[in-house]
C-alpha positions in Angstrom: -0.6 27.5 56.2 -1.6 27.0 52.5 -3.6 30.2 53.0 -1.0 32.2 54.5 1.2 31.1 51.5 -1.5 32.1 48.7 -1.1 35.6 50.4 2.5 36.2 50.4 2.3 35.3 46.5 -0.6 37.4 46.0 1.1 41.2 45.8 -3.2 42.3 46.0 -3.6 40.3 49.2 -0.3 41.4 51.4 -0.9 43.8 54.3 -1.3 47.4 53.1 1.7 48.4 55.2 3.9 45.9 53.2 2.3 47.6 49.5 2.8 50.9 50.7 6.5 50.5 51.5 7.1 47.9 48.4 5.7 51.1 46.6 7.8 53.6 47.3 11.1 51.7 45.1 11.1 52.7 41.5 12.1 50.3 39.3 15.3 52.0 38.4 17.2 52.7 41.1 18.5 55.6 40.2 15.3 57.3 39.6 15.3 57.7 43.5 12.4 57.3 46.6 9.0 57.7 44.9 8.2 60.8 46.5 4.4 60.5 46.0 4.2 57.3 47.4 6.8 58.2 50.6 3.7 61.0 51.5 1.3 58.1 51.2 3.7 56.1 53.0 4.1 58.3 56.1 0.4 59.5 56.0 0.0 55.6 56.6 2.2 55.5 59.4 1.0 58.6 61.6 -2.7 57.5 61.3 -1.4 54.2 62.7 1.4 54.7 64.8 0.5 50.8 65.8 2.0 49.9 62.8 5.3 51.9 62.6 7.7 48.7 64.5 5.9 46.4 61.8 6.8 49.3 58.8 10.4 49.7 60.2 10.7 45.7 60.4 9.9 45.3 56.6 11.8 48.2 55.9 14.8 46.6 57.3 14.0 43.2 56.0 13.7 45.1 52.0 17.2 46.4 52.8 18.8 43.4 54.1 17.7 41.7 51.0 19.0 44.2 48.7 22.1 44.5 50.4 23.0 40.6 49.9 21.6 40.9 46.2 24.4 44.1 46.5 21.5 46.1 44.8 23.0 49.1 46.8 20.4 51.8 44.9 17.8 50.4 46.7 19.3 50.0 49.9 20.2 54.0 50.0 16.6 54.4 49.4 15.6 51.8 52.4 18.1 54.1 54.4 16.2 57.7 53.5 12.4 56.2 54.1 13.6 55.1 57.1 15.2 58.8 57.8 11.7 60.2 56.8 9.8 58.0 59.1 12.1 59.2 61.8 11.9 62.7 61.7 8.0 62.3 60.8 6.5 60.4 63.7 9.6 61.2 66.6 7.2 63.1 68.7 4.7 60.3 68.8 6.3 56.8 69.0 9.6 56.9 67.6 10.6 53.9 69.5 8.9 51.7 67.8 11.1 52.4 64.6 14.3 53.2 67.0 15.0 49.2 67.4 14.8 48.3 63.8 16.6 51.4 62.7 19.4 51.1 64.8 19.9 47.0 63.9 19.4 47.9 60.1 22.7 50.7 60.8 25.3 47.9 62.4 24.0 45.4 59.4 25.8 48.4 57.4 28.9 49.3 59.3 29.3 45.7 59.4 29.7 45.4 55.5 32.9 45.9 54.2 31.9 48.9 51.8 33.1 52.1 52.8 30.0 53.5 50.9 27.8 51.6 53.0 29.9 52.8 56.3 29.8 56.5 55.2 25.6 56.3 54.1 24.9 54.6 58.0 26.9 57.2 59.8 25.0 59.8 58.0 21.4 58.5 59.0 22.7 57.6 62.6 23.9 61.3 62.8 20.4 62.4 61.4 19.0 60.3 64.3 21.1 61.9 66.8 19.8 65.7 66.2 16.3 63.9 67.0 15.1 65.2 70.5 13.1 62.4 72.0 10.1 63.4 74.0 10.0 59.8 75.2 12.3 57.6 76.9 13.7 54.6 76.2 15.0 52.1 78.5 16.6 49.2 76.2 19.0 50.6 73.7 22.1 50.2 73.8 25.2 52.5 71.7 28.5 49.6 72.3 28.6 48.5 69.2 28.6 52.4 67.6 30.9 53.2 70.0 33.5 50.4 68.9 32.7 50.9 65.1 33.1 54.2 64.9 36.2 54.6 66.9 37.3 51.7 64.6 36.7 53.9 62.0 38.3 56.7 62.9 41.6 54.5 63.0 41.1 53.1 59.5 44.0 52.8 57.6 42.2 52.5 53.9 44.7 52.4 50.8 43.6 55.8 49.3 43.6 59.1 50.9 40.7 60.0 50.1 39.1 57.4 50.9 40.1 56.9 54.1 39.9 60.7 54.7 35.9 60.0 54.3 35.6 56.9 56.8 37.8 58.9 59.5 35.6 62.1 59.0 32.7 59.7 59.4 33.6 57.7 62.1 34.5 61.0 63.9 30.9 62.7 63.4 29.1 59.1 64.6 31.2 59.1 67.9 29.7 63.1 67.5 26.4 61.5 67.4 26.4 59.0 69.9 27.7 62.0 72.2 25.0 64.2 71.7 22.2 61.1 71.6 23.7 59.5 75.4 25.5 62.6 77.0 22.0 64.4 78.3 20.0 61.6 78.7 20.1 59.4 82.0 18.6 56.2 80.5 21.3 55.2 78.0 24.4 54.1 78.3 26.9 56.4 80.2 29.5 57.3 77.0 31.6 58.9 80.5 33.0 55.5 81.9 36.2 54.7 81.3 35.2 51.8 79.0 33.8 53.8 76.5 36.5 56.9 77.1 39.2 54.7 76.5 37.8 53.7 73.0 36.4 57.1 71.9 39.1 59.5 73.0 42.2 58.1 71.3 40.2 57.6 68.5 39.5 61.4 68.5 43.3 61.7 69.1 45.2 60.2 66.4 43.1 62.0 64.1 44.1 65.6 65.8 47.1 64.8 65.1 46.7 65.0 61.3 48.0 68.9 60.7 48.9 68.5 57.0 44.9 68.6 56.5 43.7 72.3 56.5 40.6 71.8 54.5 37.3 72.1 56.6 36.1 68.2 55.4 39.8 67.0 57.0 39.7 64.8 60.1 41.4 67.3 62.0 39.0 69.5 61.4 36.0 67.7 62.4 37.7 65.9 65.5 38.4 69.5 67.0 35.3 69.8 66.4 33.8 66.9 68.3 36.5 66.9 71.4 35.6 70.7 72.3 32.5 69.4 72.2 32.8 66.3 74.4 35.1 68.6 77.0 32.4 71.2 77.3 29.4 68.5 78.1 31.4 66.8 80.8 30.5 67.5 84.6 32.5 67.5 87.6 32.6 63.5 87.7 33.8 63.2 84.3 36.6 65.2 83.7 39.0 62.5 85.1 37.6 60.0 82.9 38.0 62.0 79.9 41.3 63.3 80.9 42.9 59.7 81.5 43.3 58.2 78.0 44.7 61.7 76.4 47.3 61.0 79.2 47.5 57.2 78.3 47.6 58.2 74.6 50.6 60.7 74.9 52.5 58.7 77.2 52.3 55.3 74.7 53.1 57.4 71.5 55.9 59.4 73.1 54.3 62.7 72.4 55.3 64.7 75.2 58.8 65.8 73.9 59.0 69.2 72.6 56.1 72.1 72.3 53.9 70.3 69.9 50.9 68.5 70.0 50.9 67.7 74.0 50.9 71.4 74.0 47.7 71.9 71.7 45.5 68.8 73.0 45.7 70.6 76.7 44.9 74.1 75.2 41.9 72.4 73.6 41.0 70.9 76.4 41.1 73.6 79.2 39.9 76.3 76.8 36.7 73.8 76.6 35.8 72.5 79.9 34.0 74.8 82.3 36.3 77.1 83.8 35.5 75.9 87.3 36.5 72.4 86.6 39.7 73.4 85.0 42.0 72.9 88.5 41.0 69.2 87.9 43.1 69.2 84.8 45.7 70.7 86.4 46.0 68.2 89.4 45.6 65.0 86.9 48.9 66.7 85.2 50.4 66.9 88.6 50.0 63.6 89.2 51.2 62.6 85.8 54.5 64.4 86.2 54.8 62.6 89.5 54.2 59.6 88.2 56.5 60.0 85.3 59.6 61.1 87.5 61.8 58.5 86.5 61.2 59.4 83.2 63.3 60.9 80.7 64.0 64.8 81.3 62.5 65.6 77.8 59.0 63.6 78.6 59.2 65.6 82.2 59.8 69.1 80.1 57.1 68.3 77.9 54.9 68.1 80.9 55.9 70.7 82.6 55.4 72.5 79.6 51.7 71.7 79.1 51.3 72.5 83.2 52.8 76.0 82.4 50.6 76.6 78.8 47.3 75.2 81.0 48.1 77.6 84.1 48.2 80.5 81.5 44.9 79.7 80.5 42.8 78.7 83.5 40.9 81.1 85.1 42.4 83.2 88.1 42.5 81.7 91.2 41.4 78.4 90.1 44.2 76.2 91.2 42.3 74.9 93.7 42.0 74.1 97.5 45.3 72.7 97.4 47.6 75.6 96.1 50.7 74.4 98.0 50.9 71.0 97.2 50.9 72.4 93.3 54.6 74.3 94.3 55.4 71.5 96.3 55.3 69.6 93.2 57.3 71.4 90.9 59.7 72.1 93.5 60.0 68.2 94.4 60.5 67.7 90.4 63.3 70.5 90.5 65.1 69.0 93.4 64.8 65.8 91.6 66.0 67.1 88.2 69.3 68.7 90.4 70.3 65.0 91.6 69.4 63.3 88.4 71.9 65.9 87.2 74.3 65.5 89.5 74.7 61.6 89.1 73.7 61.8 85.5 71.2 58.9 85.6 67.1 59.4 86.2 66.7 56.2 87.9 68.0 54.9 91.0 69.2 51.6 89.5 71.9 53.5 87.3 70.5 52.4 83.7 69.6 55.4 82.4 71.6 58.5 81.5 70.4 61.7 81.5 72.5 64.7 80.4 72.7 68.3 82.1 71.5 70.1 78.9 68.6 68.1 79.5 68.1 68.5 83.0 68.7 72.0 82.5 66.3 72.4 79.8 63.3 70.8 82.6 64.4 72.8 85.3 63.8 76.2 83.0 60.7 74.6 82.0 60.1 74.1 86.0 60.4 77.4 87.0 58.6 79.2 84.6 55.9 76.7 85.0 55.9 78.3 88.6 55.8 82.0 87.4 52.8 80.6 85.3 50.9 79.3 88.3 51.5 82.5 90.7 50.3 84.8 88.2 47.1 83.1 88.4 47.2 83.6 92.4 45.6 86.3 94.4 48.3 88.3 96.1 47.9 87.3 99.6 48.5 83.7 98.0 51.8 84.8 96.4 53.0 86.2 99.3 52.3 82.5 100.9 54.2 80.6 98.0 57.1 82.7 98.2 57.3 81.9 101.8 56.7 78.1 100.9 60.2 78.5 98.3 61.9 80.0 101.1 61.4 77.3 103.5 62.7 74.9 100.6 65.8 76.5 100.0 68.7 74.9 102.3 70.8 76.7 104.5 74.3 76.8 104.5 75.3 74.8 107.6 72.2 73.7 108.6 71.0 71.1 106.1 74.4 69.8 103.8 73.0 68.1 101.2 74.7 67.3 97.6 74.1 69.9 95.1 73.0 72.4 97.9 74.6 75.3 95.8 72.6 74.1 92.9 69.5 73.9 94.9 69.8 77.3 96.2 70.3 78.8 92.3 67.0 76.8 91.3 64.7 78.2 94.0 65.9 81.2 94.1 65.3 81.4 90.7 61.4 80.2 91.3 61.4 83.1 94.1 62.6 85.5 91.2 59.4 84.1 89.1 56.9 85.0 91.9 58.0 88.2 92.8 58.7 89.7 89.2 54.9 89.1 88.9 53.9 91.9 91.3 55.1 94.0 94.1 54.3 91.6 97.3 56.4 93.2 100.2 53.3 94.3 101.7 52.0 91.3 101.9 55.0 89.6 103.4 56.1 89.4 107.0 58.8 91.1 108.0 60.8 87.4 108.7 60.9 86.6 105.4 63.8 89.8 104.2 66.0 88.5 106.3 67.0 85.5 105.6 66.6 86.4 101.9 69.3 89.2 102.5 71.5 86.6 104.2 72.1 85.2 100.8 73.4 89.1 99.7 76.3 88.3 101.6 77.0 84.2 100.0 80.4 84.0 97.9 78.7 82.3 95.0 78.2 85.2 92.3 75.1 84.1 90.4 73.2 83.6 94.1 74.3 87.3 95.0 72.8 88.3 91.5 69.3 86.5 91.8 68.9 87.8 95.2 69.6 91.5 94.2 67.2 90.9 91.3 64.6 89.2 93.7 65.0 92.6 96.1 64.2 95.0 93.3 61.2 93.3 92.0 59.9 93.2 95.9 60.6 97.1 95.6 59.9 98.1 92.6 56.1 98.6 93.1 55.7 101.0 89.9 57.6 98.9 87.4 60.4 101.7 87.2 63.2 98.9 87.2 62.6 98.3 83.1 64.0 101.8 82.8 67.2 101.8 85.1 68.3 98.1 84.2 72.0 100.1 83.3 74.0 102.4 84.8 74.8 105.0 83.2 75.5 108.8 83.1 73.3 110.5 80.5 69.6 110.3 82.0 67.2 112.1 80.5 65.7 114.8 82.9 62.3 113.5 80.7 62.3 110.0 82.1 58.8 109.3 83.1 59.4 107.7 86.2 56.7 107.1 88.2 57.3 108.7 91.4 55.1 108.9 94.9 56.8 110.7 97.8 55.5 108.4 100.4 57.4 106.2 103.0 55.7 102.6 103.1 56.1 99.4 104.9 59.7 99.1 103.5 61.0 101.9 105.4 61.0 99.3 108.5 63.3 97.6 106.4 65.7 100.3 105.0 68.3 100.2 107.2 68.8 96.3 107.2 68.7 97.0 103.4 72.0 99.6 103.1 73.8 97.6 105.4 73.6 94.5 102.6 73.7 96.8 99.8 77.0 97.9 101.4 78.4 94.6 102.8 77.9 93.1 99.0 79.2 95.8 97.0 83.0 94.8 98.6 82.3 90.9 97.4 86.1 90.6 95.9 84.3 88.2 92.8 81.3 91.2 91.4 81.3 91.6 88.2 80.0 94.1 86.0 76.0 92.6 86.4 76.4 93.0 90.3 77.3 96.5 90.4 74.7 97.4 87.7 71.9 95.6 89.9 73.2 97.7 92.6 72.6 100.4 90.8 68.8 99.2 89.8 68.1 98.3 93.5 69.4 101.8 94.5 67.6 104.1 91.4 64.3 101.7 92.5 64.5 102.3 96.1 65.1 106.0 95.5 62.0 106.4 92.8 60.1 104.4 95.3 60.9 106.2 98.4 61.8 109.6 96.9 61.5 111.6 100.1 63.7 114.0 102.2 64.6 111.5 104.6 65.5 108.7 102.2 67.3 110.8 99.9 69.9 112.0 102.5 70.3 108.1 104.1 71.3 107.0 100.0 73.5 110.1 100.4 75.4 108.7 103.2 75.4 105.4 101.9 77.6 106.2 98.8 79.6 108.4 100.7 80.7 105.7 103.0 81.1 103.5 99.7 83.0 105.8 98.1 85.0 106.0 101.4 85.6 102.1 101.6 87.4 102.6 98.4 89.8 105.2 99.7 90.5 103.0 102.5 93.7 100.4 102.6 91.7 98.5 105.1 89.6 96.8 102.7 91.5 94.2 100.5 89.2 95.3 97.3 90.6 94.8 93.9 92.0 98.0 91.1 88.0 96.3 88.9 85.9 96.4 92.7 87.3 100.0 93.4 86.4 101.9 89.9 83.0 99.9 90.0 81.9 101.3 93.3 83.5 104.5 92.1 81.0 104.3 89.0 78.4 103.2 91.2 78.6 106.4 93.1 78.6 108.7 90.4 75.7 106.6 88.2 73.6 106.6 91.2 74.4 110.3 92.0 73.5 111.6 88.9 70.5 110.1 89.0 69.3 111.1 92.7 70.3 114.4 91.7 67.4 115.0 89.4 64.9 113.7 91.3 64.2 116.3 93.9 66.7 118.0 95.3 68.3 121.3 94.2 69.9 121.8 91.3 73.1 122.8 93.2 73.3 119.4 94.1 73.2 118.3 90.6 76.0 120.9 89.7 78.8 120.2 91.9 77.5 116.4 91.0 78.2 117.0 87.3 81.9 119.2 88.2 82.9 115.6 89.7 81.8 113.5 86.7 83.1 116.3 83.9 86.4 115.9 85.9 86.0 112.3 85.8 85.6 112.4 82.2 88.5 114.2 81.4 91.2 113.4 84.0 90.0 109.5 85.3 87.5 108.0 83.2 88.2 104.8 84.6 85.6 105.8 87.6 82.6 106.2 85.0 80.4 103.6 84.4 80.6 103.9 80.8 84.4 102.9 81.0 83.9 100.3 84.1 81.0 98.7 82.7 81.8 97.3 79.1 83.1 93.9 78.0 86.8 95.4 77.7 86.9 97.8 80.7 90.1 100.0 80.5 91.6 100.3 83.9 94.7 101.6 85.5 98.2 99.4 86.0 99.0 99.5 89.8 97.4 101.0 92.5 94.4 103.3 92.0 95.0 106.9 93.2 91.9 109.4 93.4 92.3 112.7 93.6 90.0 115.1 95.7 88.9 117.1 92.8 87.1 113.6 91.5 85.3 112.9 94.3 81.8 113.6 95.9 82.7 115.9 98.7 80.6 115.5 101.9 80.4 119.3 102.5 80.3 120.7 99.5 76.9 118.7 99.2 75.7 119.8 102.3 76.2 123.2 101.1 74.0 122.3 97.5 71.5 120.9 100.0 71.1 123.8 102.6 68.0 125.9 102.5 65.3 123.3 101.2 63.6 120.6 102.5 66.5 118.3 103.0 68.5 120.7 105.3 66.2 119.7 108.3 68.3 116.5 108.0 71.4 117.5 106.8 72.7 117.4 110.2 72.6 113.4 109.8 76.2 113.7 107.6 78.0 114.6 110.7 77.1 110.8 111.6 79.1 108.9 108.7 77.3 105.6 107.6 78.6 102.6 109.0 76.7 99.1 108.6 75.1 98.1 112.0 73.2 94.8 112.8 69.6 95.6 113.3 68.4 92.1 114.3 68.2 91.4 117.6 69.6 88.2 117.9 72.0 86.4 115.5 74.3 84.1 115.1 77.4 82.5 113.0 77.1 80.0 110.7 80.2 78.7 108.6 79.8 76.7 105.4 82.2 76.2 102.5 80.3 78.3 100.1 81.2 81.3 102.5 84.5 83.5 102.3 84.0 84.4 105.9 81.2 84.4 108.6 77.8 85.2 107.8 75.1 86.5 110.2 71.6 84.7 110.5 68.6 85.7 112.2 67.5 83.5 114.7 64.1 84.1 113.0 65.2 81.6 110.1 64.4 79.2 112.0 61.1 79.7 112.4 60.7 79.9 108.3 63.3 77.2 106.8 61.8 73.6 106.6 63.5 69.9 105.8 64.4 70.5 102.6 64.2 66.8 102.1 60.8 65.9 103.2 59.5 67.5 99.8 
């Protein structure tokens, strides 16, 4: 003992190690690490790798007494030998130093200097970017995964300041990614334990938008989040996904398109693309879970579902493409009753208004568009089957808010067929039962069904161009036109009979008889042969007929819309093939119109203040299309070989097979069903 005292007096007699560290402090701190001495230092150390856990254990011990003296010079120059000796001898046996390095960082973090926090987040990110050749089986990263999600939450009294320990705590959770992510032995940073602590750290600091500057924690946590997304496997994603969930939902962040909106573009734009549907169905469980929320945390999710559909990758919804429809459609039947009893929960607590609930079910349905556009057509064609079978029949399933229903899915069918032209893929059941609804009294279902009919058409997107009727079309319109007769023309004659039945509904307006008019120029651009052309002929002639006719109890508005109908569509057909006799005697009828009964234009007709006559309307045969006299315009071309189809005046027949009646309160009258509804048209109630 006496002897072992003699030689920790004696600086000559201590171990050589213990010298050469001792030598490499100056005197004056601030004169820095004796460089000279450091070389000798780590010479030392790689000719005796032996002694490298004794070097780093004196190292720490020099530091720990410095750092009680608070002779904080010399402990940042304990700190940078150490960093030396690291990125010196790491390919030989760096984990002898690892132990006492990593002990000698949480003495640091747990001072109360942010100095001292900022200087061992630096070497512990230094220590990170080392790639080990050898592994280590004992270390453990807890206590840097607490501390520096702690710090990233520090609320220090300056800015600045706290700015620097949030940056820092940010690029040590950075670190102890990159040092535990790849490597099997350590600690797995993807279990929910460590997630929960690291991800709303990462959060609340994403939040900080005031802070444009590269050093802000903004910045850096972006940064470090796309970096975490991008490492995580297939097993992971859940675990990552759960606490931003958690996090949103406890600081109410889901309202409006804000920062819900940008954490969920972050994250799908930085996962692997073929984990991406995982996000989508933790979100669809969310908003399920959440569905006695309030209507403006159920928007905001719906919101993020729609902005995360946009971005994922085509096709990648998943195995389970239905049950994502299914969901929205559950959370827009829901939305409807909340709206209807005005409360969100069952108990009766909680008011909800119909501006909000209206506001979600917008949200709802475009959220659908969003997630059909990303669907391969034959999959579209399957999801607008799967809205039809949600949509309740009139007399079949009476539920509350049935009307309502039928507007909201109807408006989802709108979504999926705008995106593309899917009546090829569609079986022939399903027009049907979608023209049924032509013939409903309710107004705004007649107009989304009309809509839904052109975009089903309207293969060659010509429908942005004839959105109006109107008289002066440009014999320039670039409409793109192929004579062929497709799968449709199976359909055609079930079409005209609707188009006819619904242009007598007693309560059109002005936007029913102009989507008349876009289902009609579509259907003609699409299907612009001989055939076709003489059928639409007919059909306007018996139109224009059922306005001449006393039978028909149509209004003085319903008669001079048809009229203008007729001579909007005429004009148009006219210059799209056929002779140009046929567009003479078409524009003798509308130059008469012009002058003697503009009230049968649709320039007059169609306007917020249309002008029409007092009393009964009287048409005289110089302002109408005459039958013959178009026969005559069409004789000697193409179309005369079915010119002797006029002597057969169009009247609506039923072309299904079986049908039946079916009353409801929504309807004026009967309306006919196909027996082949059945067979498509779910319980709208099982979800």
């Amino acid at each position: 003992m006496p002897t072992l005292g003699l030689c920790g007096c004696c600086w000559a007699l201590r171990p050589r190690y213990k010298r050469l560290v001792d030598n490499i402090f100056p005197e004056d701190p601030e004169e820095g690490l004796v460089k000279a001495n450091m070389e000798k230092l780590t010479f030392f150390a790689l000719s005796a790798p032996e002694k490298l856990d004794r070097i780093a254990a004196y190292l720490s011990e020099r530091l720990t007494r410095e750092l009680n003296r608070h002779r904080y010079g010399y402990v940042c120059i304990a700190m940078e030998a150490m960093e030396q000796l690291l990125l010196a001898c790491h390919c030989q046996s760096i984990n002898l130093l690892v132990e006492s390095f990593l002990s000698t960082l949480r003495l640091l973090l747990e001072a109360d200097k942010p100095h001292l926090h900022i200087l061992a987040t630096n070497s512990f990110v230094k220590f990170a970017n080392i790639e080990e050749d050898t592994p280590s089986y004992h270390r453990s990263y807890d206590f840097f995964v607490s501390r520096f999600s702690e710090m990233c939450h520090s609320d220090h009294e300056d800015l600045d300041t706290r700015n620097k320990i949030r940056v820092s705590g940010i690029r040590g959770l950075q670190g102890v990614v990159r040092k535990t992510v790849d490597d099997e032995l350590q600690v797995n940073i993807w279990e929910p334990r460590h997630m929960e602590q690291i991800v709303p750290a990462l959060l609340v600091n994403l939040q900080q938008h005031s802070q444009n500057d590269s050093g802000s924690p903004a910045e850096q946590t972006e940064v470090c989040f796309r970096e975490l997304l991008c490492r995580a496997a297939y097993g992971h994603i859940n675990n990552a996904i759960k606490p931003v969930l958690m996090h949103l939902d406890s600081h109410s962040l889901w309202q409006g398109r804000g920062f819900a909106v940008q954490c969920f573009q972050i994250i799908m734009y930085s996962i692997q693309s073929q984990h991406s549907h995982l996000v989508i169905q933790q979100l669809l469980g969310h908003l399920d879970a959440n569905s006695r929320s309030p209507a403006s945390v159920r928007a905001g999710i719906v919101e993020v579902l729609s902005e995360a559909a946009v971005i994922e990758a085509t096709g990648s919804v998943g195995p389970t493409v239905l049950e994502v429809f299914n969901t929205l459609l559950r959370q827009l039947r829901q939305s409807v009753d909340y709206q209807l009893t005005g409360y969100y929960d069952n108990a009766g607590k909680h008011k909800t208004s119909s501006i909000e609930e209206k506001k979600l079910q917008d949200a709802v349905i475009k959220t659908i568009g969003s997630f059909a556009n990303t669907l391969p057509i034959y999959q579209r064609s399957e999801v607008m089957l799967f809205i039809m079978g949600k949509i309740p029949v009139p007399g079949i399933y009476p539920a509350l808010g049935s009307r309502m229903i039928q507007v909201m899915l109807l408006k989802s069918l709108l979504q999926v067929s705008s995106l593309s032209n899917l009546l090829t893929a569609l079986p022939s059941s399903f027009l049907e039962p979608l023209l049924s609804f032509t013939l409903m009294e309710d107004p705004e279902i007649r107009l989304l069904v009309l809509s839904i009919l052109t975009s089903l058409i309207d293969r060659r997107h010509n429908a942005s161009r004839l959105t109006t009727a109107r008289l002066l079309f440009s014999l320039y319109l670039k409409f793109k036109i192929k004579h062929d007769v497709f799968v449709f023309m199976q359909h055609a004659q079930r079409l005209y009979r609707h188009v006819y039945l619904a242009s007598r509904e007693e309560n059109s307006g002005r936007s029913h008889y102009q989507a008349l008019f876009t289902l009609l120029a579509v259907l003609s651009v699409e299907l612009a042969n001989e055939e076709v052309v003489v059928d639409l002929i007919r059909l306007i002639l018996a139109l224009q007929e059922m306005t001449l006719s006393n039978q028909e109890c149509l209004s003085v508005f319903n008669r001079c819309g048809i009229h203008a109908l007729c001579a909007a569509f005429l004009n148009l057909l006219s210059q799209l093939g056929p002779p140009p006799t046929l567009h003479q005697h078409i524009t003798q009828v509308i130059e008469s119109r012009e002058k003697d009964a503009p009230h049968l234009l649709p320039e007059v007709v169609f306007c917020d203040k249309p002008r029409l006559p007092e009393g009964e309307l009287k048409v005289d045969e110089a302002l109408l299309f005459i039958q013959s006299k178009i026969c005559e315009a069409l004789a000697g071309s193409s179309y005369s070989t079915h010119c002797e189809r006029f002597n057969t005046p169009y009247t609506p027949q039923l072309t299904g097979t079986q049908t039946r009646v079916t009353s409801h309160p929504l309807f004026s009258r009967h309306v006919h069903f196909s027996r082949s509804v059945r067979g498509i048209w779910g319980d709208f109630r099982d979800g």
